[in-house]
C-alpha positions, 0 to 999 in steps of 0.5 A: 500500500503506498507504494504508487503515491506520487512523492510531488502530490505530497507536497502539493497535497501537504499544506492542505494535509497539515491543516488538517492535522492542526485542526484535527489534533486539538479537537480531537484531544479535546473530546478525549480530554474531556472524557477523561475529565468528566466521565472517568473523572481522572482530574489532574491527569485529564491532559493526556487525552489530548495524546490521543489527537492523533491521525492514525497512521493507517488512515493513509489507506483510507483513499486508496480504499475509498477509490477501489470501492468507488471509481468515481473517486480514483481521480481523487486519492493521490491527493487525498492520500497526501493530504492524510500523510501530511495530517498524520505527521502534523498530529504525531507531533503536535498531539504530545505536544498539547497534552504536555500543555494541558498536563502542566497547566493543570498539575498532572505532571508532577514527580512521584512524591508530589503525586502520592502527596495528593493522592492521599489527600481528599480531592474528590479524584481517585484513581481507578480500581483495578480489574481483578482476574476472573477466577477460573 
């Protein structure tokens, strides 16, 4: 797979892709960040949802499968394949990026005696129990 892109599409397709990747990585960490925050209740260690902003990089198959099931799309791939590469490589970096942020803004990146320091104090937070093997 790959192997029959054309390297000047993605160049052309880059900033396109990397626009992408800039808008994709933030709010796709966002929704993450704010399931971590709200439902799993991870509080200061919510940030690192935003780790999860990512264009995972077998979305890059995406056009090339699209184009195969739809040949009215065939014109489309190389560029949109491009494109998807160019948002993978933005995202792998900024995506750890923003959770470093987030992470130390809110306190999430302290060292271990800071951290066991808090968790013995009444917050509100706890970390999550864990699963305990099933008894056979």
């Amino acid at each position: 797979m790959g192997t029959g892109i054309n390297l000047g599409n993605i160049v052309k397709g880059g900033a396109q892709g990397l626009l992408v990747g800039l808008v994709i990585a933030p709010i796709t960490g966002l929704f993450v960040y704010l399931g971590y925050k709200f439902i799993l209740r991870r509080g200061y260690r919510s940030g690192i949802g935003f780790a999860a902003g990512t264009t995972a990089g077998n979305a890059i198959a995406t056009p090339a499968i699209i184009g195969a099931a739809d040949p009215k799309m065939q014109p489309y791939v190389e560029a949109a394949t491009a494109q998807v590469a160019a948002a993978v490589l933005i995202t792998a970096i900024i995506a750890p990026l923003l959770a470093s942020f987030v992470l130390k803004r809110e306190g999430g990146l302290l060292s271990e005696e800071e951290i066991e320091a808090l968790d013995e104090r009444d917050l509100g937070v706890s970390e999550p129990e864990p699963l305990t093997e099933p008894k056979l």
